[in-house]
C-alpha positions in Angstrom: 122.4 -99.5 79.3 119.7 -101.8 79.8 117.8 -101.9 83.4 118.9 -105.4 83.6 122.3 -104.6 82.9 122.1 -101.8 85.4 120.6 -104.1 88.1 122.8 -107.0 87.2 126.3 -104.5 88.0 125.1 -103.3 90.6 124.5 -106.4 92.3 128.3 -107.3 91.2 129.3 -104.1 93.0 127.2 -104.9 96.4 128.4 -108.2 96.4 132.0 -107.2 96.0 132.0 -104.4 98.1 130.5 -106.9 101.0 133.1 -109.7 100.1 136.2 -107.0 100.2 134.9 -105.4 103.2 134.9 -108.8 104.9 138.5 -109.4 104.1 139.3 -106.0 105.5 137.4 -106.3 108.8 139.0 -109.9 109.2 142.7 -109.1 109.0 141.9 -106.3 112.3 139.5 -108.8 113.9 141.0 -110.4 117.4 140.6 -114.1 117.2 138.3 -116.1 118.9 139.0 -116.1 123.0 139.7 -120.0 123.5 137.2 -121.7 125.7 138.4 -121.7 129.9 138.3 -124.5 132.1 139.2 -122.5 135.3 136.9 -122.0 137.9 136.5 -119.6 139.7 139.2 -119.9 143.0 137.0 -119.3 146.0 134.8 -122.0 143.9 137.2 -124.6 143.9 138.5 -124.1 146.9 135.3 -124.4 148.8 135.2 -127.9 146.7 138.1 -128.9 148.1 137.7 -128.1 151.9 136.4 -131.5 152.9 135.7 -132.6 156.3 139.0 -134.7 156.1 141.0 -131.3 154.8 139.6 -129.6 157.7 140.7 -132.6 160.4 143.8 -132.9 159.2 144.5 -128.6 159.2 143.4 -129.0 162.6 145.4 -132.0 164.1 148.3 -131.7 161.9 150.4 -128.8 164.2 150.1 -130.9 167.0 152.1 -134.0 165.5 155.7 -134.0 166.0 158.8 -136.4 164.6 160.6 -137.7 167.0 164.6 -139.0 166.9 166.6 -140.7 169.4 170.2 -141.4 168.8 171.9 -143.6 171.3 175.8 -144.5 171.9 176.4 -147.8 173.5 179.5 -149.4 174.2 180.3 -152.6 173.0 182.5 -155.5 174.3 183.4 -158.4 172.6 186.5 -161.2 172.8 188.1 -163.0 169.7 186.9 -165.6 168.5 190.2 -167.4 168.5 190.9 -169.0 172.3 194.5 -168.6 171.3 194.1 -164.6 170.5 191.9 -164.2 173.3 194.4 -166.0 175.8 197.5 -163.6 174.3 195.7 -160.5 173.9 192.7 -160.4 176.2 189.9 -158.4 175.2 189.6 -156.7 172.0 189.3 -152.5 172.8 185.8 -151.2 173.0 183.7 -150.4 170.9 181.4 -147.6 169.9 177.9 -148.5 168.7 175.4 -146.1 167.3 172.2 -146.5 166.9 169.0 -143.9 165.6 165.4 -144.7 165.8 162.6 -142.4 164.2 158.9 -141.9 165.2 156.2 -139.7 166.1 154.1 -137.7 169.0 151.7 -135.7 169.9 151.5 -132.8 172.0 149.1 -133.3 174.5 149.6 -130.4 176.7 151.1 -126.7 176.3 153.7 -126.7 178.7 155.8 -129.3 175.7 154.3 -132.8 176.7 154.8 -134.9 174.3 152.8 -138.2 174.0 154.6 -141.0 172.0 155.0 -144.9 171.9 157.3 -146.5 174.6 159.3 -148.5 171.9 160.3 -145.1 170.0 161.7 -143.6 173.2 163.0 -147.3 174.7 166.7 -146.7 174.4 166.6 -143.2 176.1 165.1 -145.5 179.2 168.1 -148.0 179.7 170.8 -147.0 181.9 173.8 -148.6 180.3 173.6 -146.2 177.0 173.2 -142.6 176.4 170.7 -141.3 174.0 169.8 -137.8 172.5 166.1 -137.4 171.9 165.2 -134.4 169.5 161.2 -133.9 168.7 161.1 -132.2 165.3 157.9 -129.5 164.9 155.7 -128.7 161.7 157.1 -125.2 161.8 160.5 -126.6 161.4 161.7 -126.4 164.6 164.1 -129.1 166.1 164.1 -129.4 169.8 165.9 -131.4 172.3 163.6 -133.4 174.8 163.7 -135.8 177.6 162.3 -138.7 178.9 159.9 -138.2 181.2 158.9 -141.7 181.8 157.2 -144.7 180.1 154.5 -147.7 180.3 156.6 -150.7 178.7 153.6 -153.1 178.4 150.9 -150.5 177.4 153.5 -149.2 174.7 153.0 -145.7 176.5 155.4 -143.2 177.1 155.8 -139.2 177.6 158.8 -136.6 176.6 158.8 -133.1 177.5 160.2 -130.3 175.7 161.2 -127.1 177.0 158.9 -124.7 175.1 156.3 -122.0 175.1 152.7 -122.0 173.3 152.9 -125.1 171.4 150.0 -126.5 169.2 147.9 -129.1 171.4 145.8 -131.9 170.1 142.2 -131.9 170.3 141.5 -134.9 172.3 138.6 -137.0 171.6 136.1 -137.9 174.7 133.9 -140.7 172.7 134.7 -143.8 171.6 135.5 -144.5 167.7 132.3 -145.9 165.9 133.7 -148.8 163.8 133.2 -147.7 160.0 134.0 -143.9 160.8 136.8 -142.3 159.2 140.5 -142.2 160.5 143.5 -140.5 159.6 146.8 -141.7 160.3 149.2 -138.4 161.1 152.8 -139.5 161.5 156.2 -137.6 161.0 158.2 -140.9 159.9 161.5 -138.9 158.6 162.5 -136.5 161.4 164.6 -134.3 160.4 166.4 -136.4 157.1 164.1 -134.7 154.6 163.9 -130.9 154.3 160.3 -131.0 154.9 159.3 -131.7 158.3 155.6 -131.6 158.4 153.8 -134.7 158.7 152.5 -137.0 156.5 148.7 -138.0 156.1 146.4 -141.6 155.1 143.1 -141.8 155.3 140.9 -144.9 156.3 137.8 -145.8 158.5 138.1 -147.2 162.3 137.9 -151.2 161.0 137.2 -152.7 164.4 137.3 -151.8 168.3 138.4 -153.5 171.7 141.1 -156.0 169.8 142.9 -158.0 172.0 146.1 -159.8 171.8 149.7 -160.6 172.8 151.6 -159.2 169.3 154.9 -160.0 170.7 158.3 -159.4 172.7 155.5 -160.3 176.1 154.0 -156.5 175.7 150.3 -157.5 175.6 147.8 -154.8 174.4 143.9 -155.0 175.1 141.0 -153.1 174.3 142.8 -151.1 170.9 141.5 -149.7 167.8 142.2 -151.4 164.6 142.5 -149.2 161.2 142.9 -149.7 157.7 144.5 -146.3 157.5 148.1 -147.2 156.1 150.4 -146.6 159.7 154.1 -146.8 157.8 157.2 -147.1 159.9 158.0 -144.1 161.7 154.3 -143.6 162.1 154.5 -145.4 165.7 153.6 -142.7 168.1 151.4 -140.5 165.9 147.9 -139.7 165.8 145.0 -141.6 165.2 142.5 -138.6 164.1 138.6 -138.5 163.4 136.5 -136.5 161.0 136.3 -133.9 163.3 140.3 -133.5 163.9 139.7 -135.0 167.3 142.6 -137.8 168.7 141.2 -140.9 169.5 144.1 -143.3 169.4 148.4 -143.8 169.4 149.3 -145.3 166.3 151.5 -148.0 167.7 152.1 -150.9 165.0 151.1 -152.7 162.0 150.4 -156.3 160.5 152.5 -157.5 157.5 151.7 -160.5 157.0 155.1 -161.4 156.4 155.6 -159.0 153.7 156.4 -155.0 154.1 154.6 -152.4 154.5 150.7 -151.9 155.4 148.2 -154.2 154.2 145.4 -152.5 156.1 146.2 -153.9 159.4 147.2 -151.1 161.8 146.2 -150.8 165.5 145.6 -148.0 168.0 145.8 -147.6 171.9 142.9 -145.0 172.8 143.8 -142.0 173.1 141.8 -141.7 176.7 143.5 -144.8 177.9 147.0 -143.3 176.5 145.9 -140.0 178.6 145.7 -141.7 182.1 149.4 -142.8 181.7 150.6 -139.3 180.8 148.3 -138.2 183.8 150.3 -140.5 185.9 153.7 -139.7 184.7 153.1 -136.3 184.6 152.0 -136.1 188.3 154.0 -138.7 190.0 157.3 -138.7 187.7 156.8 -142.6 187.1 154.3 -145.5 186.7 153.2 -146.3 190.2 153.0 -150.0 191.2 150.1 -151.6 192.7 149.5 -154.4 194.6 146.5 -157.0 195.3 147.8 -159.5 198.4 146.6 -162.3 195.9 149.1 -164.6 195.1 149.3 -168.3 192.8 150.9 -171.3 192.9 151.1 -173.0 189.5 152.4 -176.5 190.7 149.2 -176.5 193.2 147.0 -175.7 190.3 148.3 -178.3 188.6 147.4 -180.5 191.5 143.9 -179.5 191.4 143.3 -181.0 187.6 143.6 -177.4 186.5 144.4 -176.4 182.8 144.9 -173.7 180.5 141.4 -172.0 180.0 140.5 -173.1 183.3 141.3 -169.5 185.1 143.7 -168.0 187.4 143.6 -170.3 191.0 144.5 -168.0 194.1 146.7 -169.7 196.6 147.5 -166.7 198.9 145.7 -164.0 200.2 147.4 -161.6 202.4 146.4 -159.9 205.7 144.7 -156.8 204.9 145.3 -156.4 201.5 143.3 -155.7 198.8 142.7 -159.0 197.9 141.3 -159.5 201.4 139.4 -156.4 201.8 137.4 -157.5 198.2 136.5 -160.8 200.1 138.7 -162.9 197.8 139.5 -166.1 199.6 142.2 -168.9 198.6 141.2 -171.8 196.4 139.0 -169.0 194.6 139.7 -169.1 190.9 139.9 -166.0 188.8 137.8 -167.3 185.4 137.0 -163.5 184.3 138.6 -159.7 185.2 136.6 -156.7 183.7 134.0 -158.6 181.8 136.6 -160.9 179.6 137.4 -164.3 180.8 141.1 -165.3 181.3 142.7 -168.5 180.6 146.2 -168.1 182.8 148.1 -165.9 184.4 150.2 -164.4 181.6 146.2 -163.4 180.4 145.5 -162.0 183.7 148.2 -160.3 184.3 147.9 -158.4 180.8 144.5 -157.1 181.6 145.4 -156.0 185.5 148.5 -153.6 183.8 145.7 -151.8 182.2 144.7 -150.5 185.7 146.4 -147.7 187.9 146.5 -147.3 191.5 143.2 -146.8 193.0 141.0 -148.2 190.3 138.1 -150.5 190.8 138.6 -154.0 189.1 135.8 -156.4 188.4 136.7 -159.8 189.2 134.5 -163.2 188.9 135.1 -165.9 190.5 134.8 -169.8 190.9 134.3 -170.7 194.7 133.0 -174.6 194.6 130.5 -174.8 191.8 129.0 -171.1 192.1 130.6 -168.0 190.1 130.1 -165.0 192.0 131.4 -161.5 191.4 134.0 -159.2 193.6 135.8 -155.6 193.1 139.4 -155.6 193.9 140.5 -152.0 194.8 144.7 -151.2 193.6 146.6 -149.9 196.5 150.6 -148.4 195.5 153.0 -150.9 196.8 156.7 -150.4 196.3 157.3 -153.8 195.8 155.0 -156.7 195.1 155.7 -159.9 197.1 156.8 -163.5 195.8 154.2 -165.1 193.4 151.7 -162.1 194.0 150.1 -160.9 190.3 
């Protein structure tokens, strides 16, 4: 055999040997490991914990559903002179009625903070209503009405419970831009899950003022573009840091349903001084100011809407009197906004409780000066007083 020959087989043989070999190893050879997308966990958690995951872990126990079921009992007559004469009145009826919304615990001892308009039907006499405040951790409690604030929409129940989650209340005001979430338990207890719902927005504007409707007037609240759904009334308006700074309390439609990015506030701090007072006192103490107004004489003087508030009366040592308010003064301004009647004035004075200090500036001749009226508790306020 030739050394080419030699070389040439041998080469066969090497190159066989490799290519068998290669078969071999590749029918006991583990397949490729497909490529992972998973992170590691402690990663992506960590990359989910926002600041708004945070305020929402924190505010979230503290938000509570709230149902009231009430049984009235209705009258009617036929509609038919004829029946009515025979028969009289048709038997009574039965009507039952349920409303949902939220709260917020604002005190350990089972305080509950929540819109007046949730809670209305458990304040009228003439019906009977259960309320029942519904918990994150499931639990469904009874509660009762403590007391309300029809016109600032305030009102408080109380629960008879043990070492419940409190909000975190803010102490600063909102910063418009800042971001909000809207906490709200809208379903009560008609889905199996009974923690609350969450939207997220910024703080769009604050200090609106104006008369919405039904004569309940709110001043001075937050507006939000953080969706505020029905049921949501009464819930929490939270920051960044899981802090309360406002009562969700209603929404703009614009004739449609649902949000559009219209939802408004009362501040939480504001909200607090009414559950202060109910809390202490058991109801909304009246005040008085001994200043009283005469429309027909206004109308005398020339006076229009926009003109101010003209005082007619000011009784004998009252507070009107000890401010050095004198009649034919007219009220054009109270705490720095200007007023145009009395349905204005009246809706920034029920912002005040007994005892505050309210800046009032006057018209006396051609001058504008500026006086403090101090509230006193009345028990009742006298004929044409405001």
């Amino acid at each position: 055999m030739t050394r080419k020959a030699t070389i040439l087989i041998t080469s066969i043989g090497t190159i066989g040997g490799i290519l068998v070999g290669a078969g071999l190893c590749g029918a006991d050879k583990a397949p490729p490991p497909r490529l992972s997308l998973r992170v590691a966990d402690s990663q992506a958690t960590a990359g989910r914990e926002s600041g708004l995951v945070m305020a929402t872990r924190i505010a979230s126990p503290s938000v509570v559903g709230i149902t009231v079921t009430s049984k009235e009992v209705v009258r009617s007559a036929y509609a038919d002179p004829m029946l009515q004469f025979f028969f009289g009145d048709p038997p009574a009826q039965i009507k039952e009625a349920q409303s949902l919304g939220s709260g917020v615990v604002v005190d350990p001892k089972g305080y509950v903070l929540t819109n007046f308009h949730v809670v209305e039907s458990a304040a009228r006499t003439d019906i009977q209503a259960k309320i029942r405040v519904i918990f994150s951790d499931g639990r469904n409690l009874p509660g009762r009405l403590l007391g309300g604030d029809k016109y600032n929409d305030i009102a408080v129940v109380k629960v008879d419970a043990d070492s419940l989650p409190v909000a975190t209340i803010a102490v600063r005001t909102p910063r418009i831009g800042e971001w909000a979430l809207a906490i709200g338990n809208p379903f009560g207890y008609l889905i199996d899950d009974p923690r609350p719902t969450v939207t997220a927005g910024v703080i769009s504007a604050v200090d609106r003022s104006f008369t919405p409707s039904a004569g309940v007037a709110l001043r001075h609240v937050i507006q939000t573009d953080a969706a505020i759904n029905p049921g949501n009334s009464g819930g929490a308006l939270v920051n960044a840091l899981g802090e309360v700074v406002g009562i969700n309390t209603f929404i703009f439609t614009g004739g449609g349903e649902g949000s559009i990015g219209l939802g408004f506030a009362i501040p939480i701090q504001r909200a607090m001084r009414i559950v202060d007072e109910i809390v202490r006192y058991g109801r909304i103490r009246e005040f008085r100011t001994g200043l009283a107004t005469d429309p027909v004489a206004a109308s005398a003087m020339g006076m229009h809407r926009g003109d101010g508030v003209l005082i007619s009366e000011v009784e004998k040592d009252s507070p009107g009197q000890k401010a050095g308010i004198l009649p034919g003064d007219i009220v054009v301004a109270i705490d720095g906004k200007r007023v145009s009647d009395l349905e204005d004035l009246q809706s920034v004075l029920r912002l005040f409780r007994v005892g505050d200090k309210v800046p009032l500036r006057l018209r006396r001749g051609r001058a504008e000066i500026e006086k403090t009226l101090v509230l006193e508790e009345s028990s009742s306020a006298r004929t044409g007083e405001f």
